[in-house]
N, C-alpha and C positions, 0 to 999 in steps of 0.2 A: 501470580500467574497471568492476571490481567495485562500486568505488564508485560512478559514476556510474548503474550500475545502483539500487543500494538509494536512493539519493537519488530516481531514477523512479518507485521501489513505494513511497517515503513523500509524494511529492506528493497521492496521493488521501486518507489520514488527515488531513492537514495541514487542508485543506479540507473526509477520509475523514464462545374457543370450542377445537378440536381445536387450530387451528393458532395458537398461541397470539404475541405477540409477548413478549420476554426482559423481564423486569420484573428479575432477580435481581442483583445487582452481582455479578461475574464473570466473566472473561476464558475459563475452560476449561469447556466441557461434555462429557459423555457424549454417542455415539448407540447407542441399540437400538432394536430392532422391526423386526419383519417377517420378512427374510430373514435377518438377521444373526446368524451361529451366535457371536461374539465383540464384545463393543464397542469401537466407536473413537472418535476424541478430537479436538475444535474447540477450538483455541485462539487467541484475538486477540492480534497481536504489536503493537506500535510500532518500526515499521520502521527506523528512528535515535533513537538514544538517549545522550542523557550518561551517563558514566561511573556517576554518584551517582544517575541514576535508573534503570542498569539491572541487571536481575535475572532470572534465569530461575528460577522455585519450584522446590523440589526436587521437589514431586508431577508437575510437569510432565517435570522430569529421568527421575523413575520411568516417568512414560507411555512416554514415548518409546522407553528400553531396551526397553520390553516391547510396542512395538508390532514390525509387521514391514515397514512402508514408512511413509516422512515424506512427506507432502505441502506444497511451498509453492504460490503464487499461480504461479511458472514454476519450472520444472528450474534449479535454480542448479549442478546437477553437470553440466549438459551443457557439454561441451570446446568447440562450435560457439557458444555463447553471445555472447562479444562479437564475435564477424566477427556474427552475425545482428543483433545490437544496430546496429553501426554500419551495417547495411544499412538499416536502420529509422528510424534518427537524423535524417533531415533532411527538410526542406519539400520538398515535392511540386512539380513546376512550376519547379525553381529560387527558390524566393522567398527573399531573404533578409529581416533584421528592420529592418533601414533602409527597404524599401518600405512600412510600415508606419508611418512618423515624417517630419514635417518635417525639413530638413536639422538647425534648430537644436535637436531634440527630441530626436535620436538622438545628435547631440554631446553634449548633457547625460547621457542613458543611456549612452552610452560610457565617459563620463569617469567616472560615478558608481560602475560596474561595474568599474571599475577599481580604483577606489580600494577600494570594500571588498572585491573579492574579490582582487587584484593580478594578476589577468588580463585580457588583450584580451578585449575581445567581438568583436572580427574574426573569432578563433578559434572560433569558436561562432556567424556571425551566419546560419548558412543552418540550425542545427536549430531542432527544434519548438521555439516561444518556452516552453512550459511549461517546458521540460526545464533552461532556464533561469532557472527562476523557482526548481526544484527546486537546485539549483548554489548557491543564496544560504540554504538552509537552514542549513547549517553556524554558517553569523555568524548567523542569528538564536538558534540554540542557545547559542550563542558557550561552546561545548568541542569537543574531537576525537569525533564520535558515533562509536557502536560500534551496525552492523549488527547487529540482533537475528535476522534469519533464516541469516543467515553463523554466528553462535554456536549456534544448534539444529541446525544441519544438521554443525556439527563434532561435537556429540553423535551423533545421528545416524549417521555417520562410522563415529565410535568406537566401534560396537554393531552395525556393519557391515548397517545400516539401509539399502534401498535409495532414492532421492531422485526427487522425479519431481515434476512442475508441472500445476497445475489447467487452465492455458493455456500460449498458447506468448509467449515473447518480442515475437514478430509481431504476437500479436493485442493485445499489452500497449498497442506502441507507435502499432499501429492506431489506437488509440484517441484519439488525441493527432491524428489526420484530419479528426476528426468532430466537433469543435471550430473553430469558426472561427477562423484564425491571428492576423487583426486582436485578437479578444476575448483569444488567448493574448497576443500583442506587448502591449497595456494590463495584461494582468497582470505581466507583465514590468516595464513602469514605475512602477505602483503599489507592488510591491514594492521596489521599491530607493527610490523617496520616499518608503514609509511603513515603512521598517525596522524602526523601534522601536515602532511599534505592531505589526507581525509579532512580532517577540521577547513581546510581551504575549500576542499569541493562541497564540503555540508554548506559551507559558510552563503558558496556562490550559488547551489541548487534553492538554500531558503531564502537569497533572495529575487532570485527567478519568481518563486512562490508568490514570497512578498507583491511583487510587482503585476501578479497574475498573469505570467508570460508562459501560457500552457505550449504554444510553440516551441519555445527557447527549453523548455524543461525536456520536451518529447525529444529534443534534437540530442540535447545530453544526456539522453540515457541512451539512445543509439549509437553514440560514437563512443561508448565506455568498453574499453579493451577486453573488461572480464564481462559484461554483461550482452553485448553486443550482439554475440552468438547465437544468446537462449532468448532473445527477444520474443521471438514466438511462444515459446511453454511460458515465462514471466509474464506478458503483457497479451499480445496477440489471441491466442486461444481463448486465456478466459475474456475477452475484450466480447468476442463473438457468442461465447457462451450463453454469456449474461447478456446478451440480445433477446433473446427471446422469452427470460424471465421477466424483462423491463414489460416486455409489447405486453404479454400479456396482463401483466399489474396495472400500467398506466391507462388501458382501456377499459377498464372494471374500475379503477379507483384513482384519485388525485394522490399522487404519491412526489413522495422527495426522496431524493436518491442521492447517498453521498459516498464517494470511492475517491481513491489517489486520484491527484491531480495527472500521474503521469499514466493515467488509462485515459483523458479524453481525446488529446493532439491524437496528427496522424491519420493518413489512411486505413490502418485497421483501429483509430479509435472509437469511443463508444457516438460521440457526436457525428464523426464521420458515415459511422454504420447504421446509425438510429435515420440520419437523413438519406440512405443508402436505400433503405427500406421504405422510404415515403415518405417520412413526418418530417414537421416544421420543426428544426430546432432554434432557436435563436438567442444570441446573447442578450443574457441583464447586466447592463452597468450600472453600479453599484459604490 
């Protein structure tokens, strides 16, 4: 179920004056200013990852030991996680994703879902269609990805670092509401007919990543035809949310804070808003 989680928090990367916007290639910044008697640490993850493309820097290894609480996007230590997950998991109303398809439309999606991933989509047809579209990342990667927030939080862990979430599970999956399901169920389809132009865009998003080009990432997920729209409820909203969770954590405690890379770029990203509000953000080159 773990997994099924991080494949959720990689679906928004996929598609992821004073207040300055990040011009700097870099994944980690510094915060100071203000109230802050110690600095704390923003780092953009790529939330699955091939073996051969992942890495945690050792400067980041070093933050972390020497912060006193990790932050991801949700509590991955909380025990209740997957019962709240699966309470969150499915259409609203009873819907499933055949209401959404001609009889012969959803035969084709059926079969097609099968074939690449060697699962029924019967098993899956009443959740969020996203969450499905997230499920077909794997084959486009086409290797066993390795969870990059599961690997920092083992850190973490092992430095007896306390774990705690910007949001909750709830409002993750919330979010997957407020989307029209019709627009999810086409994304659904489009992805299993256009796989291997998917495998092209994973290819070129990870290595944007790679290259710590959080500009070039933020620009591609705003020109994405299907994601484009809900930029606000995906990235935006919670971008500003979790503002005011950060202020308050980072001024009581030295904290490290790890979220998609495609939350920091941007006028409403978290860098843009944290320096919006006052504080010093600045890049670590690394």
């Amino acid at each position: 179920m773990i997994r099924i989680l991080m494949l959720v928090l990689s679906f928004v990367i996929a598609f992821a004056a004073q207040a300055q916007k990040p011009k700097e290639k870099t994944l980690l910044w510094k915060i100071e200013g203000k109230n802050i008697n110690a600095p704390s640490f923003l780092f953009g993850t790529y939330h699955m990852l091939c073996p051969e493309d992942f890495n945690i820097p050792d400067t980041v290894k070093t933050l972390i030991t020497n912060s006193k609480q990790i932050f991801f996007e949700i509590d991955l230590d909380d025990p209740q996680l997957t019962a709240k997950m699966m309470k969150g998991i499915k259409m609203k109303e009873g819907k499933k994703l055949k209401d959404f398809f001609s009889e012969s439309d959803y035969d084709s999606i059926a079969g097609l879902f099968k074939k690449i991933t060697g699962m029924s989509i019967n098993a899956f047809e009443t959740y969020k269609p996203f969450l499905l579209v997230s499920m077909l990342y794997p084959k486009m990667m086409n290797c066993a990805t390795i969870a990059f927030e599961k690997e920092l939080e083992k850190i973490a862990k092992n430095n007896h670092l306390e774990v705690k979430g910007l949001e909750t599970i709830e409002d993750q999956l919330n979010v997957f509401d407020k989307i029209p399901y019709n627009v999810q169920a086409e994304a659904v389809k489009k992805t299993l007919f256009g796989l291997e132009e998917g495998k092209e865009q994973m290819k070129k998003m990870v290595e944007m990543y790679k290259s710590k080009d959080i500009r070039a990432m933020q620009a591609s997920i705003n020109s994405d035809t299907d994601l484009g729209n809900y930029d606000k409820v995906l990235l935006s909203n919670r971008n500003k949310n979790w503002i005011a969770v950060i202020e308050k954590e980072i001024t009581a405690t030295p904290t490290f804070i790890a979220v998609g890379a495609g939350h920091l770029a941007g006028k409403k990203g978290v860098i843009y808003l944290l320096r919006k509000n006052g504080y010093k953000v600045t890049p670590v080159m690394y």
